[in-house]
C-alpha positions in Angstrom: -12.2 -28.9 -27.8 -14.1 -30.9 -30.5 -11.8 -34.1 -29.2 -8.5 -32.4 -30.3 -6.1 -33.5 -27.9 -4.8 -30.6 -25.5 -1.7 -28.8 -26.4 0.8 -29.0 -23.2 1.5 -25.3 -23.0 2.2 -24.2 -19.7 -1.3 -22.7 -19.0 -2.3 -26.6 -19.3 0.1 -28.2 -17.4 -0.2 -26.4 -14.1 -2.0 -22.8 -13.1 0.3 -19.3 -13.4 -1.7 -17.9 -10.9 -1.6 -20.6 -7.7 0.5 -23.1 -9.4 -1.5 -26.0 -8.8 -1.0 -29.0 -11.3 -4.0 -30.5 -13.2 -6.4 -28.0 -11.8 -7.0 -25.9 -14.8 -9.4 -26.4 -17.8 -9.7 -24.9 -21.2 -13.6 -24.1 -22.8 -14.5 -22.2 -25.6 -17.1 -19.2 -24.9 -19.0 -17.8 -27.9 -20.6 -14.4 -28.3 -24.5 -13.7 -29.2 -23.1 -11.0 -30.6 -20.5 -12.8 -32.5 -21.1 -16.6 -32.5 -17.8 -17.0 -35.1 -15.6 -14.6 -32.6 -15.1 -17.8 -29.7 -13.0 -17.3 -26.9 -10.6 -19.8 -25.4 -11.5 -19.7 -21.6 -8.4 -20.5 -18.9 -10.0 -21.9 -15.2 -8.4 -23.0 -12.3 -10.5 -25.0 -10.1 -8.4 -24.1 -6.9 -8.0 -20.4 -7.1 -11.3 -19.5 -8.9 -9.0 -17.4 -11.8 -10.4 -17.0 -15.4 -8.0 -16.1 -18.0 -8.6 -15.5 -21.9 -5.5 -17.6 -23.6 -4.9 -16.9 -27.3 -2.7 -19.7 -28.9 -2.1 -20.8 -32.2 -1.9 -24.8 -32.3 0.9 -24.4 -34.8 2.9 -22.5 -32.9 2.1 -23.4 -29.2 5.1 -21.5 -27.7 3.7 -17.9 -28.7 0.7 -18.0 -26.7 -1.0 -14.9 -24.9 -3.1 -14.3 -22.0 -5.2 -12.1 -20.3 -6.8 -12.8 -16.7 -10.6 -11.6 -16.5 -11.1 -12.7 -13.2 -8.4 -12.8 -9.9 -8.1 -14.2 -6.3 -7.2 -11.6 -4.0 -6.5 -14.1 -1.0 -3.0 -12.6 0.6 -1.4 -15.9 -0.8 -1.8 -14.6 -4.4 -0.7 -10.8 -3.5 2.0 -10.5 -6.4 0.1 -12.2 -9.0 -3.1 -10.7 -8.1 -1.8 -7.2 -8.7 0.0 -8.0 -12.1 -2.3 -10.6 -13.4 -5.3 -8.3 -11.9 -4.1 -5.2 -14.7 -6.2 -7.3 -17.0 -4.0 -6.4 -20.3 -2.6 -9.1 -22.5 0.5 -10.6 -21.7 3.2 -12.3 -24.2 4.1 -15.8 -23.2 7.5 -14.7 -21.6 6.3 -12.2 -19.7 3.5 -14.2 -18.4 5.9 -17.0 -17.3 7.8 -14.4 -15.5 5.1 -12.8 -13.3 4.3 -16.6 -12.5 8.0 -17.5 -11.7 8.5 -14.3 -9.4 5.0 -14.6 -7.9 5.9 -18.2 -6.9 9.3 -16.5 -5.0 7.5 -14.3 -3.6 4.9 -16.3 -1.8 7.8 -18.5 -0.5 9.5 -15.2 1.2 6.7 -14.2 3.1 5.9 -17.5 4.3 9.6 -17.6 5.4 9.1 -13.7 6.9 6.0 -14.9 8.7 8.2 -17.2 11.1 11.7 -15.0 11.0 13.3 -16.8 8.3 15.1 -13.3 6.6 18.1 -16.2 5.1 16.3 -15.2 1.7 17.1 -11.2 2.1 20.7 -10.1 0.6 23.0 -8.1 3.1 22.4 -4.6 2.9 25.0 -2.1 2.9 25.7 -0.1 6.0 25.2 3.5 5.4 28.1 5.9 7.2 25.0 8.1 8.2 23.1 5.5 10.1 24.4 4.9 13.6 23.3 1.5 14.5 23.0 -0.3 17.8 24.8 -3.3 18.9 23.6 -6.2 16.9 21.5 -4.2 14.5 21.5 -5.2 11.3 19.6 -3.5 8.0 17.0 -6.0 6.2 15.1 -3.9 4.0 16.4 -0.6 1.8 13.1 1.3 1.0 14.2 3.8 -1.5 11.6 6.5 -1.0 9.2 6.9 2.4 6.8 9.5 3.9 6.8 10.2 7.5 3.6 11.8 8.6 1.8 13.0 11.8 -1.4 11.7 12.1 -4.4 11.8 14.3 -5.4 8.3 16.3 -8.9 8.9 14.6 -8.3 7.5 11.0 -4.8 7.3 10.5 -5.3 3.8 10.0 -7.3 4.8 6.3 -5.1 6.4 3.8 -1.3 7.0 3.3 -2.3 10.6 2.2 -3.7 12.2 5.4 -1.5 14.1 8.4 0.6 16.7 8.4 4.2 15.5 6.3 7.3 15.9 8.3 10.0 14.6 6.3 10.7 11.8 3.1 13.9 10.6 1.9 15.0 6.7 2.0 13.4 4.1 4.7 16.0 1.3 6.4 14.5 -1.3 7.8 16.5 -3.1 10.9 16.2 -6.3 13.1 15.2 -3.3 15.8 14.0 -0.1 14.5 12.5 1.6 11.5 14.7 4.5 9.9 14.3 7.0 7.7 17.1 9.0 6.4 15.0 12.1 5.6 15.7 15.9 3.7 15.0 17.4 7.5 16.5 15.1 9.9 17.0 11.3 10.4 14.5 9.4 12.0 14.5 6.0 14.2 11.4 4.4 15.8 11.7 1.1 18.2 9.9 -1.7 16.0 7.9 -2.4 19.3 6.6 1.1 18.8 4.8 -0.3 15.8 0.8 0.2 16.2 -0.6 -1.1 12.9 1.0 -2.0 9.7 -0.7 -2.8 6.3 -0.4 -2.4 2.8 -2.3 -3.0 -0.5 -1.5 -2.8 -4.7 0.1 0.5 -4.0 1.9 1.1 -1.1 2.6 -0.3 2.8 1.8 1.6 5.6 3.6 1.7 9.0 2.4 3.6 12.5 4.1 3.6 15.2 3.6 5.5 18.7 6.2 8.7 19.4 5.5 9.7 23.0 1.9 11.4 23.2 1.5 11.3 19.3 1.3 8.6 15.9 3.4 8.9 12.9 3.1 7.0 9.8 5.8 5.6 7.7 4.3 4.9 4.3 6.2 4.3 0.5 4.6 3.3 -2.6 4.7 0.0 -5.1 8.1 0.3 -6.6 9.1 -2.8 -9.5 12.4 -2.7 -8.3 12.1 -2.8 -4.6 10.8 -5.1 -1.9 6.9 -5.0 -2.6 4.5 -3.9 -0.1 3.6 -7.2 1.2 6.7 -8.4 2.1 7.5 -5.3 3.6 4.6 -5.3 6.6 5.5 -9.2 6.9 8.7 -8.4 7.9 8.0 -5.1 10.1 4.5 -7.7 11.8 7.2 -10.3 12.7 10.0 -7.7 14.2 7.5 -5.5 15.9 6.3 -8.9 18.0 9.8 -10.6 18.3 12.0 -8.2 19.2 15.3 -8.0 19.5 18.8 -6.8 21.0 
């Protein structure tokens, strides 16, 4: 930038999105419409992401940025859909989004091989009668179980007719749900298909002659819905007890 040496924000030093070091570089981008109005342009050269950074060279620690263009590769899931709102973001919440997304990617590497070391105990709930050996992972605080037909109910989390919600458990053998109606347990093996995207995860499994679907939405302040299927993928192949 007209030979101005580089300020070492963190931006500079190594990328928020894949966290790469000495992979991103900083270009100005002017406007036919406004030729004075130059943008500062972030790229990363590993993960492809463009980000708008707004500094001021004076103060280099109250920098802003917003991401124009993401990397929706599973590896980038929790950055992608923070990152991907495309609004500005202050330098300390920017950092933070980096830090957790960072975490995050670690845990599911670990839950792709059984490594759960990372989850915290959770409580046992004097409701939940739990086999030998069981133990709870995951604490989903709000599920849908549904009936669904085999044609489809791999599409949306929407469709089927609703037989009960209330709070998910997920153990090292079954999937619960502590529901309004009744309480609910399904063998992990059960499990048919699991996925997930920026909103919610989505679980069927097989109940005799018919399919039900667990499914829970995005929630801040609970596991997301990557880690989530990640953990249910590995269960549902390993079993055990």
């Amino acid at each position: 930038m007209n030979g101005e040496p580089r300020p070492l924000i963190p931006p500079l030093e190594g990328c928020l999105y894949c966290h790469r070091e000495g992979t991103t570089s900083l270009a100005e981008k002017r406007s036919l419409l406004d030729p004075a109005g130059a943008r500062l342009l972030l790229r990363c050269s590993h993960c492809g992401s463009v980000a708008e950074l707004d500094y001021d060279a004076q103060h280099v620690d109250s920098w802003r940025i917003r991401y124009r263009r993401t990397n929706h590769d599973p590896r980038y899931y929790y950055v992608a859909v923070h990152y991907g709102r495309h609004e500005w973001l202050d330098a300390p919440d920017a950092l933070e989004i980096s830090r957790r997304g960072f975490a995050q990617r670690v845990r599911v590497r670990q839950a792709e091989v059984g490594d759960f070391s990372w989850i915290d105990p959770v409580p046992i709930r004097a409701s939940l009668a739990l086999r030998p050996n069981e133990a709870i992972l995951l604490d989903l605080p709000a599920a849908t179980l549904r009936e669904v037909s085999r044609v489809g109910f791999f599409v949306r989390p929407n469709r089927g007719r609703i037989l009960d919600s209330g709070r998910c458990c997920v153990s090292t053998q079954r999937l619960h749900l502590l529901g309004q109606r009744l309480q609910w347990a399904h063998d992990l093996i059960a499990v048919e298909r699991a996925l997930y995207n920026d909103q919610y995860w989505l679980v069927v499994v097989r109940d005799a002659s018919r399919w039900l679907q667990y499914t829970g939405a995005y929630t801040e302040d609970g596991a997301d819905p990557q880690l989530v299927v990640t953990v249910v993928d590995y269960l549902a192949l390993h079993p055990s007890g």
